[in-house]
KEKE-3310 file (N, C-alpha, C; in steps of 0.2 Angstrom, whole numbers, plus 5000, padded with zeros to 4 digits):
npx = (5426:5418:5418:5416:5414:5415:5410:5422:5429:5432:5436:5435:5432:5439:5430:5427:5412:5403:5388:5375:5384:5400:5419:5425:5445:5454:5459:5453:5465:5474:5469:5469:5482:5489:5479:5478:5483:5478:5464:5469:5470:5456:5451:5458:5451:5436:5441:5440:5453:5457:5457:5444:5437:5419:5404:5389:5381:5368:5370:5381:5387:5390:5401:5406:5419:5429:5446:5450:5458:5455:5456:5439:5434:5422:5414:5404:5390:5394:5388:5381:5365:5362:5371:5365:5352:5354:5367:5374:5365:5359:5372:5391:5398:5408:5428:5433:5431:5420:5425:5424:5425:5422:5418:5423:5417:5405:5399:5391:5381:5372:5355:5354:5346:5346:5346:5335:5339:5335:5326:5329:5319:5318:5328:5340:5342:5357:5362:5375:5390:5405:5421:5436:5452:5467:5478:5495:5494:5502:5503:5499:5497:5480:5482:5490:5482:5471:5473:5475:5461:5454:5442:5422:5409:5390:5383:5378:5374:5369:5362:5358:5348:5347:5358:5368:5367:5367:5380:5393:5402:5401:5401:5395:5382:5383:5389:5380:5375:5376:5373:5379:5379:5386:5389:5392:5410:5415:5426:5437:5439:5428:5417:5421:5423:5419:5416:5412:5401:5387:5371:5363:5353:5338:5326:5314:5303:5297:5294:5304:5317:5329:5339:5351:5367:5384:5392:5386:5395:5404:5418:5429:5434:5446:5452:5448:5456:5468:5467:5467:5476:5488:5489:5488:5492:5485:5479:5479:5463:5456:5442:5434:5418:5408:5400:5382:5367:5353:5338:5338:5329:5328:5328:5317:5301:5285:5299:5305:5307:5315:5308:5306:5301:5301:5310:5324:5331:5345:5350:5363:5371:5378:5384:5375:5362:5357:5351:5339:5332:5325:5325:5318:5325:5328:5337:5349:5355:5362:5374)
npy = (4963:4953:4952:4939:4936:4920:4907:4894:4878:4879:4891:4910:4915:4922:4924:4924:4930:4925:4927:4916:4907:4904:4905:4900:4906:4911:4910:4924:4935:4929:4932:4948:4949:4951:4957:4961:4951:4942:4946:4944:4929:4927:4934:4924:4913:4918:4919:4907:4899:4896:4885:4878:4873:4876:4881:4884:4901:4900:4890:4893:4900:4920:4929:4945:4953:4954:4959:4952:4962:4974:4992:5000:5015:5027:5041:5056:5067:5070:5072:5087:5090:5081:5086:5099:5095:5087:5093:5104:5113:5128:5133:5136:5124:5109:5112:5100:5083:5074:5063:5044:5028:5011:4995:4978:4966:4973:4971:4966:4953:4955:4952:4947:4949:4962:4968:4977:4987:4984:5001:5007:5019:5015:5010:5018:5022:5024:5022:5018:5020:5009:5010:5001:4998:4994:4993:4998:5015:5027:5044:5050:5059:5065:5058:5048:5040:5039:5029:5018:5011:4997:4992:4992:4995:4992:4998:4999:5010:5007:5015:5016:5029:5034:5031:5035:5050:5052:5057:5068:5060:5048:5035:5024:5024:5019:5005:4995:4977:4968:4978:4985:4982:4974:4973:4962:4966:4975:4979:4992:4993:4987:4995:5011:5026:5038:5050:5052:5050:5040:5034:5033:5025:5021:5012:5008:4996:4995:5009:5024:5030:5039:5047:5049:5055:5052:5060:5072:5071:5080:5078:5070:5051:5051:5063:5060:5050:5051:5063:5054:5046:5054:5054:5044:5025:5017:5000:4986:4979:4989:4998:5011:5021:5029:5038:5044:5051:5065:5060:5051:5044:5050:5065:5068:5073:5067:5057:5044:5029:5012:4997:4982:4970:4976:4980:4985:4991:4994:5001:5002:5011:5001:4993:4987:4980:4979:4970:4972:4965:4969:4967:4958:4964:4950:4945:4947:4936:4930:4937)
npz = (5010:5022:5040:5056:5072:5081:5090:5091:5091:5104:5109:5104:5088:5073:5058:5040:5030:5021:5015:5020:5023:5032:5035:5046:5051:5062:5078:5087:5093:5087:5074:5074:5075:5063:5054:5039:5035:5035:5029:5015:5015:5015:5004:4995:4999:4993:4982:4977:4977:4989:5003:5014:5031:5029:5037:5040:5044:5051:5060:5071:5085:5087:5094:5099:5087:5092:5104:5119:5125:5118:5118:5118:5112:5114:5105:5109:5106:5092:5080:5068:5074:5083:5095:5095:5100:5113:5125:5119:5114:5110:5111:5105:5098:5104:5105:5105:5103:5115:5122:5131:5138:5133:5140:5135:5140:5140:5126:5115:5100:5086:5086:5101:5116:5126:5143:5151:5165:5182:5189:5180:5169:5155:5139:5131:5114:5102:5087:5077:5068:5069:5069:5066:5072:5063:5063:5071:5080:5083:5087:5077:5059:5052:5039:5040:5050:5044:5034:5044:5049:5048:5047:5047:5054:5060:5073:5089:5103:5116:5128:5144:5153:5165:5172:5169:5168:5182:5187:5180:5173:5160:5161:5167:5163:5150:5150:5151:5153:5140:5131:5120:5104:5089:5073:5057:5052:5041:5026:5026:5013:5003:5013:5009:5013:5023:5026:5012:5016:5023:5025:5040:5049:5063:5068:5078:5083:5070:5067:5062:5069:5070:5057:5050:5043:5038:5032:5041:5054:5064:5070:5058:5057:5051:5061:5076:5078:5076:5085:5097:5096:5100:5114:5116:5113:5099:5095:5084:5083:5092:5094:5089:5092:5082:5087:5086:5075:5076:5086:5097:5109:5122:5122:5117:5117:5124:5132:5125:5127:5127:5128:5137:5125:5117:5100:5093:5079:5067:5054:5041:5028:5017:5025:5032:5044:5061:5072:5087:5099:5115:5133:5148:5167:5171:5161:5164:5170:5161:5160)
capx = (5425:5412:5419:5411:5417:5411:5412:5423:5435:5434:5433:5431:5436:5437:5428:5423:5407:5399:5380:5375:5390:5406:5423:5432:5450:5459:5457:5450:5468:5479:5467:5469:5488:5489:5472:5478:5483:5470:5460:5471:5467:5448:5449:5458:5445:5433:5440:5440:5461:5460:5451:5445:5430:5412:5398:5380:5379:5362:5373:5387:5385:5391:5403:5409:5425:5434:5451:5448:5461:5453:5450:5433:5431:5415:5412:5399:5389:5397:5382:5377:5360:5364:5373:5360:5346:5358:5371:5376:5360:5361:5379:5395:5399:5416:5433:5434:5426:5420:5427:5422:5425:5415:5423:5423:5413:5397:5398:5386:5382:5365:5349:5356:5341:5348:5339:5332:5340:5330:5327:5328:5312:5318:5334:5339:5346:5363:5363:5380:5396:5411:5428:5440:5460:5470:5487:5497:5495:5506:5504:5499:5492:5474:5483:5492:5476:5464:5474:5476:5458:5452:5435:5418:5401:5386:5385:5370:5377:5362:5361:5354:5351:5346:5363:5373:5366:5370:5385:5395:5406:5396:5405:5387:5375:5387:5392:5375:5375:5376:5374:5385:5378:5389:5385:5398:5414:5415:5433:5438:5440:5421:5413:5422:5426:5415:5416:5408:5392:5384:5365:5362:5344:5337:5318:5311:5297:5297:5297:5308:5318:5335:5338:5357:5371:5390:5395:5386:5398:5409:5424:5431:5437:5455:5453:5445:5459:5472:5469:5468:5485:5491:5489:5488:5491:5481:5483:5476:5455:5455:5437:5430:5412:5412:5393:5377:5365:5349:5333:5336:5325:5329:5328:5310:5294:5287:5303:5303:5312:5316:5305:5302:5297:5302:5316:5328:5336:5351:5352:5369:5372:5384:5386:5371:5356:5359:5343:5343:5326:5323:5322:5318:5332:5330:5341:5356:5359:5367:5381)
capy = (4957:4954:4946:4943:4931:4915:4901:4887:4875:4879:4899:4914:4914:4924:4921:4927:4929:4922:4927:4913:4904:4907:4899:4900:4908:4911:4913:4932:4936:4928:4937:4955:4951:4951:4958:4960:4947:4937:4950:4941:4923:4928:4934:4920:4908:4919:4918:4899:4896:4893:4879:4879:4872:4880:4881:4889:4905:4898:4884:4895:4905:4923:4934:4950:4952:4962:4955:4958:4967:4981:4999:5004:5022:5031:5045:5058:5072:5071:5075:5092:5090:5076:5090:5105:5092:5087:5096:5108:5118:5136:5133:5134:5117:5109:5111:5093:5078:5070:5053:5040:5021:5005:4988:4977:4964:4976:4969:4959:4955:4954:4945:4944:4951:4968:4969:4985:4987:4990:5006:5011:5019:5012:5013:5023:5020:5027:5019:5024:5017:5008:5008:4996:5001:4988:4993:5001:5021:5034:5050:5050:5063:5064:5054:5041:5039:5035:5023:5013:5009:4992:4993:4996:4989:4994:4998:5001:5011:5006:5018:5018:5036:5038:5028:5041:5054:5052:5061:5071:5056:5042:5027:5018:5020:5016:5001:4991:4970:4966:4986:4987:4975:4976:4969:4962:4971:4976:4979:4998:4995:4988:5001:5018:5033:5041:5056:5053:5048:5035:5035:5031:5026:5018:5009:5005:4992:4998:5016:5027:5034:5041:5046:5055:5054:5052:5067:5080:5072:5085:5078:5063:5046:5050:5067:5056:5045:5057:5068:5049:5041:5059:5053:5033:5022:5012:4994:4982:4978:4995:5001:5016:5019:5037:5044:5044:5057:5067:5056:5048:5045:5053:5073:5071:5076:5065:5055:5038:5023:5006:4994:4973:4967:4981:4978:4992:4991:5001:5002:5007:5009:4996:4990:4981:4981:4977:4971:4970:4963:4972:4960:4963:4962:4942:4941:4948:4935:4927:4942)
capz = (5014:5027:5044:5061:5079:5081:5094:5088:5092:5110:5111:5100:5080:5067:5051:5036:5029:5012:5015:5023:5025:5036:5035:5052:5050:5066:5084:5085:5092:5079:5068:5076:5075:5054:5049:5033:5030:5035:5024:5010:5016:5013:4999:4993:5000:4989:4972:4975:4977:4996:5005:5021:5031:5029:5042:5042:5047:5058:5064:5074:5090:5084:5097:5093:5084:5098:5106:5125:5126:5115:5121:5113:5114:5110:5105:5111:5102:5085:5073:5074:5075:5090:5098:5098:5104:5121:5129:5115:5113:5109:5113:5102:5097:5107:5101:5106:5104:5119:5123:5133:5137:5136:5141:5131:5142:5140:5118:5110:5093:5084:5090:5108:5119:5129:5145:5154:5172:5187:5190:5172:5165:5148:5137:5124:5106:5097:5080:5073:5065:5075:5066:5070:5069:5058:5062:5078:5077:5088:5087:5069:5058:5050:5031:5042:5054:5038:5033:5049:5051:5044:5043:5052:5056:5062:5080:5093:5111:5118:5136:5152:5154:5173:5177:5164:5169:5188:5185:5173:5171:5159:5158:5172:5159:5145:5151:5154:5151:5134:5129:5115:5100:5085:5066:5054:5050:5034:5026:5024:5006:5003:5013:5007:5016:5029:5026:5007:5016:5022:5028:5047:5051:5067:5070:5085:5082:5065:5066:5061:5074:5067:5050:5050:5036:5043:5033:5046:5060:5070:5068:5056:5060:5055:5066:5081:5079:5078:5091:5101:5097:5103:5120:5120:5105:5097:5093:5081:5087:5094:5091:5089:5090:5081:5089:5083:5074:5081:5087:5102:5115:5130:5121:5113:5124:5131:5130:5120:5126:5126:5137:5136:5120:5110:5095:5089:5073:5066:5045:5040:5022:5013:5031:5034:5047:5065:5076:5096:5104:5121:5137:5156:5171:5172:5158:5166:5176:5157:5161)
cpx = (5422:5417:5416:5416:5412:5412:5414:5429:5438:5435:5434:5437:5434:5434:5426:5414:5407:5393:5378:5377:5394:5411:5429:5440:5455:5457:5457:5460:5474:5478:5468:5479:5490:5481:5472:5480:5479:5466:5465:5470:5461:5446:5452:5455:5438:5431:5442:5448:5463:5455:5451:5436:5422:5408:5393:5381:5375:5365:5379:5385:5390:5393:5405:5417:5430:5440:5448:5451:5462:5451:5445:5430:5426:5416:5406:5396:5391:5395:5381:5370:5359:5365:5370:5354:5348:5361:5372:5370:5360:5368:5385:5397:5408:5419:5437:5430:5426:5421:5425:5422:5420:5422:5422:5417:5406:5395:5394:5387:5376:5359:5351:5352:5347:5343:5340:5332:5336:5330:5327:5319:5312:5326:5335:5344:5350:5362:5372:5385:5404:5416:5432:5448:5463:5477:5490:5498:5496:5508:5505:5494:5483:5478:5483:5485:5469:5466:5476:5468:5454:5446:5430:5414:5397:5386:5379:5372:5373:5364:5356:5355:5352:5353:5368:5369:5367:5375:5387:5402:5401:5396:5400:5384:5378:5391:5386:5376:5373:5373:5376:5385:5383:5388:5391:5402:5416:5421:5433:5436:5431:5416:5415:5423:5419:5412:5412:5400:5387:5378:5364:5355:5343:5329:5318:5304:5293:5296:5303:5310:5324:5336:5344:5363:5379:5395:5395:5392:5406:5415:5425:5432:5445:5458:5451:5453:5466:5474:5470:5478:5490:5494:5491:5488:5488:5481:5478:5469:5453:5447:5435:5424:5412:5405:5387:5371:5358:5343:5334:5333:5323:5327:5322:5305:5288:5293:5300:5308:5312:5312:5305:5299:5299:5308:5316:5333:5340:5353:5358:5369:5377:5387:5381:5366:5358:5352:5345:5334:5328:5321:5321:5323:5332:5338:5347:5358:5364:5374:5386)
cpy = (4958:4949:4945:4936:4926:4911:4897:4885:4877:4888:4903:4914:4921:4921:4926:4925:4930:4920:4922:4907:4906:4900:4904:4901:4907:4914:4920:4937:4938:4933:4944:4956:4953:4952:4959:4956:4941:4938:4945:4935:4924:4930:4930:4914:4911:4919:4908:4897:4894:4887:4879:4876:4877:4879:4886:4892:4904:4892:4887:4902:4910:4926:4939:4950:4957:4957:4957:4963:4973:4986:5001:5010:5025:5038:5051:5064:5073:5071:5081:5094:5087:5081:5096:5099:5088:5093:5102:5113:5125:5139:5132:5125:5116:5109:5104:5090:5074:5063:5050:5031:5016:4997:4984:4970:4966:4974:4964:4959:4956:4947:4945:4951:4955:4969:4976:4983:4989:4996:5011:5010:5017:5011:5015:5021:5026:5024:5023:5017:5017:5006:5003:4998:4992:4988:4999:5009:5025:5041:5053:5057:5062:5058:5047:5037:5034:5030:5016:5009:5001:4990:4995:4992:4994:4993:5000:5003:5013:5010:5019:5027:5037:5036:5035:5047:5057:5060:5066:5065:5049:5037:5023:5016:5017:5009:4994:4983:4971:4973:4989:4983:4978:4971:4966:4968:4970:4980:4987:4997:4995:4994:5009:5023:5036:5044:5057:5053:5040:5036:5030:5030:5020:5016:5008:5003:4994:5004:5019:5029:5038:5042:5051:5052:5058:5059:5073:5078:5079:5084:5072:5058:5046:5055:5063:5053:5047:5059:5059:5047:5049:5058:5044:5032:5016:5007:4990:4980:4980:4995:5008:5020:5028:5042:5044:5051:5058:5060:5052:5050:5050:5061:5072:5072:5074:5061:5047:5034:5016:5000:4986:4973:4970:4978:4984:4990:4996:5000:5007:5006:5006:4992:4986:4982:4974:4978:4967:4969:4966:4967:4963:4961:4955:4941:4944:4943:4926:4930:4939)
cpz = (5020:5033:5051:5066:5078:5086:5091:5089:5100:5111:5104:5094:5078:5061:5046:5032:5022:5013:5020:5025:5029:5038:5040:5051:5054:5073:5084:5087:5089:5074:5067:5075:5069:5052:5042:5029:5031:5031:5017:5009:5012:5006:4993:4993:4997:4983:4972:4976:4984:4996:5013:5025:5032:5035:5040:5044:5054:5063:5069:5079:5090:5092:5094:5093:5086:5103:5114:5128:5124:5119:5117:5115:5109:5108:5105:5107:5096:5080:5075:5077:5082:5096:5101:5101:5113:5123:5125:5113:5114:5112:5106:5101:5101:5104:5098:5105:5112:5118:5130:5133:5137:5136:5137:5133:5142:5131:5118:5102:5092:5086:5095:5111:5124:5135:5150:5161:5174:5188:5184:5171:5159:5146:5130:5120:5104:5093:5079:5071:5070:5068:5070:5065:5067:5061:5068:5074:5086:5086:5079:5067:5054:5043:5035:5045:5051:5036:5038:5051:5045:5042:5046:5052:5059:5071:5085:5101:5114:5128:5140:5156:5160:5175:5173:5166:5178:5187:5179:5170:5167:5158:5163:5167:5152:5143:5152:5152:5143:5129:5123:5108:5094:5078:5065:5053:5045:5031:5025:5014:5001:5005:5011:5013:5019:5028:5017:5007:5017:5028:5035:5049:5057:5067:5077:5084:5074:5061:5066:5066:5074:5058:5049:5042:5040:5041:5038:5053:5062:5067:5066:5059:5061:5060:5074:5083:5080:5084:5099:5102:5099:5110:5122:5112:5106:5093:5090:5086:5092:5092:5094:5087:5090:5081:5083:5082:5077:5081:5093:5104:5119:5129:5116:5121:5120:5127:5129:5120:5124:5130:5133:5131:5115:5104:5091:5083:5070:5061:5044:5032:5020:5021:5033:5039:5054:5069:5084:5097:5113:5128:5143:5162:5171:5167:5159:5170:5172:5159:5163)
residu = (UNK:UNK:UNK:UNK:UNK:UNK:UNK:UNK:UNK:UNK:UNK:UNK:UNK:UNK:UNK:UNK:UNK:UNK:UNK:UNK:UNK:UNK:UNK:UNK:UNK:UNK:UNK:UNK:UNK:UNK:UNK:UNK:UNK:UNK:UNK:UNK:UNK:UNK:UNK:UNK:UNK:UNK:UNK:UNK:UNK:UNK:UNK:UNK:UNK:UNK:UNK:UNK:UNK:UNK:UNK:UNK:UNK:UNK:UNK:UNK:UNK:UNK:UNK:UNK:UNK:UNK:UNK:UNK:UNK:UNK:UNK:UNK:UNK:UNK:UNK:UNK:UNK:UNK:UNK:UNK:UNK:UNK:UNK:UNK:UNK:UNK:UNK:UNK:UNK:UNK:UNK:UNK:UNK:UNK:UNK:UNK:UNK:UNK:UNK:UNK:UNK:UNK:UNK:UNK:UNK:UNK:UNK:UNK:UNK:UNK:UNK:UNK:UNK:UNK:UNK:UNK:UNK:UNK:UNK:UNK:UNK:UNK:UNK:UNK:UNK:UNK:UNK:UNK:UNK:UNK:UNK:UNK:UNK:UNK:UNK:UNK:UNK:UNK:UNK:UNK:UNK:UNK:UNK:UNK:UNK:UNK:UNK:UNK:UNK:UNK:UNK:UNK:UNK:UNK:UNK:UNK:UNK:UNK:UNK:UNK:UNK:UNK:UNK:UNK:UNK:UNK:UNK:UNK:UNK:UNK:UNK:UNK:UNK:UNK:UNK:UNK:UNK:UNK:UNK:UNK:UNK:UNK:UNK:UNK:UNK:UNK:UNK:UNK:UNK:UNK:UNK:UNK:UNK:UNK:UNK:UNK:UNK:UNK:UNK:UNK:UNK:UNK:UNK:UNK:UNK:UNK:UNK:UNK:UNK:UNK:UNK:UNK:UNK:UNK:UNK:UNK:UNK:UNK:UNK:UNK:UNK:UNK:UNK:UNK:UNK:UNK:UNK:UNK:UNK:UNK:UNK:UNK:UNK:UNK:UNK:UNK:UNK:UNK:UNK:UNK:UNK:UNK:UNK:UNK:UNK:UNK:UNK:UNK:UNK:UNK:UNK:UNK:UNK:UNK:UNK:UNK:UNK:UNK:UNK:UNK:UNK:UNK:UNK:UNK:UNK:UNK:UNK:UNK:UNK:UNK:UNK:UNK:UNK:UNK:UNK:UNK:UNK:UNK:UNK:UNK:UNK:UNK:UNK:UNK:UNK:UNK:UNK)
# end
């Protein structure tokens, strides 16, 4: 099952998706409180036994399918190719995965123009795959950890380097206006397991510019998430956007960003294709 946010009936929904249809479910909330069984709604509304009302696709203003009360942690360097072409170069690989936050106010979804702060000479493209937790996990091991996550989507953690790069804390450039675009979330059980393989590719104006496969990641989704609910636990519409592989921008010569007019797209396999258009600071002052 495919599902995404929507505006309706006065703030933000859940729905599921049927190509280009979608039949509005449950304020994103409700829906984060029983994901599974809303998962069961839907695919009772699929084989024809539920009833419920339809809408266009093109007719519904699409947010992303995140509570606000979500923590969405990133994580950093987790392909190894990603990792010798930044910080880890001619370096042992860490014993950790680096983490990092993003608010939940920095989310977009698809189509919604991203624009290039002042001051920025450009911004640079992550392509990668965001998990989403289904069900409350404390201090779990990798088995339980694989089974708490309820699905994923394609994810785009679009950064402002010069602001991330300030420091050795990243959460400035990580955090930009509308920075964070995210596709439909697609059910665990449709898309498969991680770790079997799924091809990661990014464009920028129709070149190639990523071309990774989620096997070579560093460390798993239920290791990630693991070593997470060690410290803090995590609650239903949790996300975790679990790093992207080699090609960015910012580590070619000369560097290759993102400017006004451009369009970056992010091809996940059985996940879908997630397109962001490039805009100039005017449009932050939607934020």
């Amino acid at each position: 099952m495919q599902f995404i946010g929507i505006n309706h009936d006065g703030g933000a929904w859940a729905a599921t998706l049927f190509g280009s249809r979608v039949v509005p479910l449950a304020p994103v909330q409700d829906f984060w409180a029983d994901p599974a069984g809303w998962q069961e709604k839907a695919l009772a509304l699929a084989s024809g036994t539920g009833a419920a009302g339809e809408l266009a696709r093109a007719a519904v203003t699409e947010v992303p399918l995140v509570p606000a009360s979500a923590r969405v942690i990133c994580v950093g360097l987790n392909y190894k190719a990603h990792a010798a072409e930044g910080s880890y170069k001619d370096q042992e690989l860490p014993p950790y995965p680096t983490l990092f936050g993003r608010w939940t106010a920095s989310l977009s979804v698809g189509n919604v123009p991203v624009p290039v702060p002042a001051g920025e000479a450009g911004l640079d493209w992550e392509g990668e795959v965001a998990a989403y937790i289904g069900r409350r996990v404390e201090s779990a091991d990798e088995a339980t950890a694989a089974e708490a996550v309820f699905g994923y989507s394609v994810f785009n953690d679009i950064t402002a380097r010069r602001a991330q790069k300030l420091t050795s804390q990243w959460t400035l450039g990580k955090n930009g206006d509308f920075s964070g675009p995210l596709g439909p979330l697609v059910s665990r059980d449709e898309a498969g397991d991680l770790r079997d393989g799924l091809q990661v590719r990014t464009r920028v104006n129709g070149v190639e510019a990523q071309n990774g496969n989620t096997r070579d990641m560093i460390f798993s989704v239920p290791a990630i998430i693991s070593l997470i609910s060690e410290t803090l636990t995590l609650h239903p519409g949790d996300v975790i956007a679990t790093g992207t592989p080699e090609g960015v921008g910012y580590a070619r010569t000369p560097q290759w960003l993102l400017h006004p007019g451009d369009t970056v797209e992010v091809e996940i396999e059985r996940l879908g294709t997630l397109v962001t258009p490039v805009g100039d600071p005017s449009l932050r002052s939607r934020a």
